[in-house]
C-alpha positions as CSV (number, residue, x, y, z in Angstrom):
1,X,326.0,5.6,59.4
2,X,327.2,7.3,56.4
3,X,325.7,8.5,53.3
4,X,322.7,9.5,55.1
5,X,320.1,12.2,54.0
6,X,318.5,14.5,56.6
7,X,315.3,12.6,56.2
8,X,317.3,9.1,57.3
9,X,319.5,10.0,60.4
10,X,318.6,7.8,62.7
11,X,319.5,10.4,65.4
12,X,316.9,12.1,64.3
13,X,314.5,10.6,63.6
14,X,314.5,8.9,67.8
15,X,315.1,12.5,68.7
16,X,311.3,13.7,67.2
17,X,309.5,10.1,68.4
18,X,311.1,10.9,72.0
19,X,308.8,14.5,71.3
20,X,306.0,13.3,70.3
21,X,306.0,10.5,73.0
22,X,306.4,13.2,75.7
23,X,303.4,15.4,74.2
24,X,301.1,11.8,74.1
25,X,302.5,10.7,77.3
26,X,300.8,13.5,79.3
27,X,297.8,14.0,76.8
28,X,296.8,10.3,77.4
29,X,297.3,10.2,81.0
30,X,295.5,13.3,81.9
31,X,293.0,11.9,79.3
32,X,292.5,8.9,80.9
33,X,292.0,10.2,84.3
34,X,289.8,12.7,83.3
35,X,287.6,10.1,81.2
36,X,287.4,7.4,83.2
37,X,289.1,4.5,81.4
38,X,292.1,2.8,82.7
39,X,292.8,1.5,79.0
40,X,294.0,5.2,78.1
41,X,296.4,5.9,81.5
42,X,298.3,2.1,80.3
43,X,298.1,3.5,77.0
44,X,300.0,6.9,78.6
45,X,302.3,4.7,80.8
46,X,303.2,2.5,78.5
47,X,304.7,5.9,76.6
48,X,306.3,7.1,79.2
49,X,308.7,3.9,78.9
50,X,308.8,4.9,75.3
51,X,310.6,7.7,76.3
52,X,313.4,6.1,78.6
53,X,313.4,3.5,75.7
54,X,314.1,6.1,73.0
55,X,316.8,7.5,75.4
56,X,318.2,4.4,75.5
57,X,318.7,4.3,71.7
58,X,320.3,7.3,71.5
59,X,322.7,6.3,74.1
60,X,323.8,3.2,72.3
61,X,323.9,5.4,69.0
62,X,326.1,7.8,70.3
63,X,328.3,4.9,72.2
64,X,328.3,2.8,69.0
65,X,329.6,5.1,66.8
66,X,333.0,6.0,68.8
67,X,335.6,5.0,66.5
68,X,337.8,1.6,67.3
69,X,340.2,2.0,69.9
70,X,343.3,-0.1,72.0
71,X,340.4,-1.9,74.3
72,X,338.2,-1.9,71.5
73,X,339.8,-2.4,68.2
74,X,336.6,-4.2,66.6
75,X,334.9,-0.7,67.7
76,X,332.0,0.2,70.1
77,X,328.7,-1.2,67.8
78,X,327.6,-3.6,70.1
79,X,326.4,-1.0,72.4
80,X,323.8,-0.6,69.9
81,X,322.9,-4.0,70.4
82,X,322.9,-3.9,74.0
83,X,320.7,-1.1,73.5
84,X,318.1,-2.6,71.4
85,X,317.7,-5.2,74.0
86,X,317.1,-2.8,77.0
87,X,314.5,-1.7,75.3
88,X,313.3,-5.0,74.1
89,X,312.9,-5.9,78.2
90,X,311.2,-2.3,78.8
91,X,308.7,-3.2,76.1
92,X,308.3,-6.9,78.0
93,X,308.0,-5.1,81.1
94,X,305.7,-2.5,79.8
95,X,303.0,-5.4,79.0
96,X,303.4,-6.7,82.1
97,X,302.3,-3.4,84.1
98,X,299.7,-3.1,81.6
99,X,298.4,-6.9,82.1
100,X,298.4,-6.6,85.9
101,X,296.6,-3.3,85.6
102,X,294.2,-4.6,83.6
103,X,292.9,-8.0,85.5
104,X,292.9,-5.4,88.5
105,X,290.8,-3.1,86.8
106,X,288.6,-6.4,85.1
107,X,288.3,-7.2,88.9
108,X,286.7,-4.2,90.1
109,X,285.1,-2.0,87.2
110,X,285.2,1.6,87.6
111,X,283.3,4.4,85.7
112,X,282.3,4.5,82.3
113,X,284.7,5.9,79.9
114,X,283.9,9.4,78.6
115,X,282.7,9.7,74.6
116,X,285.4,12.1,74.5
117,X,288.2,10.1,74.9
118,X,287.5,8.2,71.5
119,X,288.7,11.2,69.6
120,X,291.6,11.8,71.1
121,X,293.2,8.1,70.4
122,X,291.8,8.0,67.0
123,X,294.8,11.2,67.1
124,X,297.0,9.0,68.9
125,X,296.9,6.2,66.7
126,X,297.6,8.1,63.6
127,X,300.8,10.1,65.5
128,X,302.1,6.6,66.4
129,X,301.4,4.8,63.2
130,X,303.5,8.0,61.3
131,X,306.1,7.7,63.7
132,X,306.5,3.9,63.5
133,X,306.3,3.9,59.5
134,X,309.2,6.8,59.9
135,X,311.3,4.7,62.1
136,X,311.5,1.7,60.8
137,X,312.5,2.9,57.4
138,X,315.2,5.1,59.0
139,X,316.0,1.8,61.2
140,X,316.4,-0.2,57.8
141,X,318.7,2.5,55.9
142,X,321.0,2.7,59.0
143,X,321.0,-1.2,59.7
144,X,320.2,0.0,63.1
145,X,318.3,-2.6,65.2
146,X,317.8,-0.2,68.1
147,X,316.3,2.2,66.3
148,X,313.6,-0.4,64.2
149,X,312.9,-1.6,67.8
150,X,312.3,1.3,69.3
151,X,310.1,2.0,65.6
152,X,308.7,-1.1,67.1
153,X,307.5,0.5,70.6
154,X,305.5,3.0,68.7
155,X,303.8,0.2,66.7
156,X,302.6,-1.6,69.9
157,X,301.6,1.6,71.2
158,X,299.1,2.2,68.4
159,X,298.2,-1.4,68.8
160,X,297.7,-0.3,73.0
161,X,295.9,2.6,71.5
162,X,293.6,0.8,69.1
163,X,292.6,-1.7,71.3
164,X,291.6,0.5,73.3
165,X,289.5,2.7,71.4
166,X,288.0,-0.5,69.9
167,X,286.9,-1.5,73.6
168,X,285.9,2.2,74.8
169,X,283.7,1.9,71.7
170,X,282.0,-1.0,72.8
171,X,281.2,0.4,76.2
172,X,279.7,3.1,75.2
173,X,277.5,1.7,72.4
174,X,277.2,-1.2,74.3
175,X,275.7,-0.1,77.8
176,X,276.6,-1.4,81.3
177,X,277.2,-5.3,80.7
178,X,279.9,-4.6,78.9
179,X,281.3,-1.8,81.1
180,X,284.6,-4.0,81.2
181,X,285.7,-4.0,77.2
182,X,288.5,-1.1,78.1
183,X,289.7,-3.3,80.6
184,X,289.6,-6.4,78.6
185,X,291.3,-4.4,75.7
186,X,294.0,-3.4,77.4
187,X,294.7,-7.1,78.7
188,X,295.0,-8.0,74.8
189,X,297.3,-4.8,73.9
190,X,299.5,-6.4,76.6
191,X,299.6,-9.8,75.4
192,X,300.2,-8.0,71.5
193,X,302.7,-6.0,72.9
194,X,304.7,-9.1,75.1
195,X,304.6,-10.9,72.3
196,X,306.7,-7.9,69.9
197,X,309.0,-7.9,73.1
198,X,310.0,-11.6,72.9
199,X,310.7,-11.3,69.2
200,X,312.6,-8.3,69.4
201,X,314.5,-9.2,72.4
202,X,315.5,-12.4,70.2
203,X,316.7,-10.4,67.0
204,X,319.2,-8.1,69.7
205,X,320.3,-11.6,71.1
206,X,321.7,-12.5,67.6
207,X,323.2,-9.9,67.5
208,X,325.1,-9.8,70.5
209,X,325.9,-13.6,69.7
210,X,327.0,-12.8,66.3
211,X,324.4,-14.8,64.3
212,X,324.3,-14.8,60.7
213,X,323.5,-11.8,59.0
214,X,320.1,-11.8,56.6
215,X,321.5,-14.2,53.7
216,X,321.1,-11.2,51.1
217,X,323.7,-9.5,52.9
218,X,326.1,-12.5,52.8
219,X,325.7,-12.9,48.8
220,X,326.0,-9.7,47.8
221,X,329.8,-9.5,49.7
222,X,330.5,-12.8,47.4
223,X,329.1,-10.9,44.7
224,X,331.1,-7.5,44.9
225,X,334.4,-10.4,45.7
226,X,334.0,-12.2,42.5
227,X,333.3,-9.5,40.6
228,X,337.1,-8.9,40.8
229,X,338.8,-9.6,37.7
230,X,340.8,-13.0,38.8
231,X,338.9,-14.4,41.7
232,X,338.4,-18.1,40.4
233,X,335.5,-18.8,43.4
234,X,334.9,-18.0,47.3
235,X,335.6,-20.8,49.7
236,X,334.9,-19.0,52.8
237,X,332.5,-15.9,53.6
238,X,331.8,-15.2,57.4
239,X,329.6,-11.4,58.0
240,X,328.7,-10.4,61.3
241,X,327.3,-7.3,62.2
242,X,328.1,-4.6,64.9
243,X,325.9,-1.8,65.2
244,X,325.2,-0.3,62.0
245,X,327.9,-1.6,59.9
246,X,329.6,-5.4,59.2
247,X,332.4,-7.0,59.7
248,X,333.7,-9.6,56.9
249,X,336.0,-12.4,57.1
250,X,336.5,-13.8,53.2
251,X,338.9,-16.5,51.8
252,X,339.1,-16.0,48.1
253,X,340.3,-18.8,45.2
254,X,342.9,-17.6,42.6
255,X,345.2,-19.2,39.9
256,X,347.7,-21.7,42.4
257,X,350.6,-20.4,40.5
258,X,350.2,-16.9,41.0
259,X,353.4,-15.4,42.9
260,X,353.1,-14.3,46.7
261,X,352.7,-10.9,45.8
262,X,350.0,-11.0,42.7
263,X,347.9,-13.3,44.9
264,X,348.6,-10.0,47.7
265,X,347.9,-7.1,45.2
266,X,344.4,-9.6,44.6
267,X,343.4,-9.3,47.8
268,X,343.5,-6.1,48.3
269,X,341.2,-5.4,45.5
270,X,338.9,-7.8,46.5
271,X,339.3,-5.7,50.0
272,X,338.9,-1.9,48.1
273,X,336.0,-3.4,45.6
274,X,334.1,-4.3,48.9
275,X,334.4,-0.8,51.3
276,X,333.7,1.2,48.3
277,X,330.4,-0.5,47.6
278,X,327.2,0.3,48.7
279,X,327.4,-2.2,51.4
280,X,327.6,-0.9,55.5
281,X,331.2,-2.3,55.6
282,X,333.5,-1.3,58.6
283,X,336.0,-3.9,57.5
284,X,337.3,-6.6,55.7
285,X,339.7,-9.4,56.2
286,X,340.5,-10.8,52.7
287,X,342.6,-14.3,52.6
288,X,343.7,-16.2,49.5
289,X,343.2,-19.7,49.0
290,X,345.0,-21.7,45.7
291,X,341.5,-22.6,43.8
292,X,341.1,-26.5,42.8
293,X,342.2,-27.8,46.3
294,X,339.7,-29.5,48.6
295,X,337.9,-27.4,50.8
296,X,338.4,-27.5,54.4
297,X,335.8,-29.3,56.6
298,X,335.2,-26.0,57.8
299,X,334.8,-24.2,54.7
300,X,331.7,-26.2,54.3
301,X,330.2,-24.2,57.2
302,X,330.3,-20.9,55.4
């Protein structure tokens, strides 16, 4: 996470959504009991788990970035991973409590929201919008999942939020038969908000599985490689990511009669060229390959 700004530190930036959340938390709730509408008190719960989420994030932030040691020479990054999928299942289990509550509440109507509890997610909704659009860019800078997830809690919290004040609305304008809208509003911020989970929860799986990186990332590490004066071609580029930063495995082509030690000195400026670029690089293993040969069966795979 280096060559960060202020306005990017992903630190940060979880520290002031884990603020707000607390301030919304008990503003919704006490909203929601006060107003009659069970859509707002989800809405509140549902930001309480924000909270232990963005706690989780931080965690696997401060975990992830404890430098590579005997029991962990490849570093501590996937703790950023396991945290973006704690979260991910806090989110899924969020939109279950929120469903349940719901058909309960669909079951057996209550009161009829107060008018006053309109305004007050109309300012919830542009709180969480800010803070999602502020996440997620800080989540993209840092190449930090767990942060763009936890971006991503904030997002289905407006959504919780919207849908709400779209189904108060209706109550109100709408008179008694439709004195369950909140109710049914809430059931479809639940299913909005499962959904996110799921595809979250299957991003931080990747991860942890070592997927392939986003293809952009791939060809711009061949790039910055055969940029270097001498590299003929690349047979072999593997990237995986752990945390914030990537880990390459590259197998460079050069001239076959180049001595031991030219192909060597090669290498390693293929190495330098690459962890002095732009690119979130914690390391690179650089091998040489004689170019004009055959590739290897695997080779193809890369």
């Amino acid at each position: 996470m280096s060559n960060q700004g202020p306005g990017n530190n992903p630190v940060r930036g979880v520290w002031q959504g884990l603020a707000v959340n607390f301030l919304l938390a008990v503003v919704k709730i006490a909203t929601g009991i006060f107003g009659h509408t069970y859509a707002l008190i989800a809405d509140g719960i549902e930001s309480t788990l924000d909270i232990f989420s963005s706690i989780v994030v931080l965690s696997g932030l401060k975990i992830g970035a404890i430098p590579p040691d005997r029991d962990h020479p490849f570093g501590h990054g996937k703790a950023e991973s396991l945290a973006a999928m704690l979260v991910s299942l806090a989110l899924l289990a969020a939109a279950g409590g929120i469903a349940a509550g719901s058909l309960k509440e669909i079951a057996h109507p209550t009161q009829t929201p107060a008018p006053f509890t309109l305004f007050v997610l109309v300012g919830v909704i542009i709180a969480k919008e800010f803070l999602f659009r502020r996440l997620i860019h800080v989540g993209k800078h840092a190449h930090s999942l767990s942060v763009q997830v936890d971006a991503w809690h904030h997002r289905s919290d407006a959504m919780t939020s919207l849908a709400a004040l779209v189904g108060i609305s209706i109550v109100l304008f709408g008179g008694d038969r439709f004195k369950g809208a909140d109710d049914w509003a809430a059931l479809l911020a639940s299913i909005i908000i499962g959904y996110n989970g799921i595809s979250l929860l299957n991003m931080a799986v990747r991860e942890i599985m070592d997927a392939a990186p986003d293809p952009a990332i791939v060809n711009a590490v061949r790039n910055v490689a055969t940029s270097v004066e001498g590299i003929r071609g690349i047979e072999k580029c593997r990237v995986r990511k752990s945390g914030t930063q990537y880990f390459v495995e590259i197998h460079v082509e050069v001239d076959g009669s180049m001595t031991v030690l030219a192909s060597h000195e090669l290498g390693h400026q293929v190495k330098d060229k690459l962890i002095a670029s732009s690119l979130p690089l914690a390391d690179v293993v650089v091998h040489i390959e004689p170019a004009g040969l055959t590739p290897r069966p695997d080779a193809l795979l890369s």
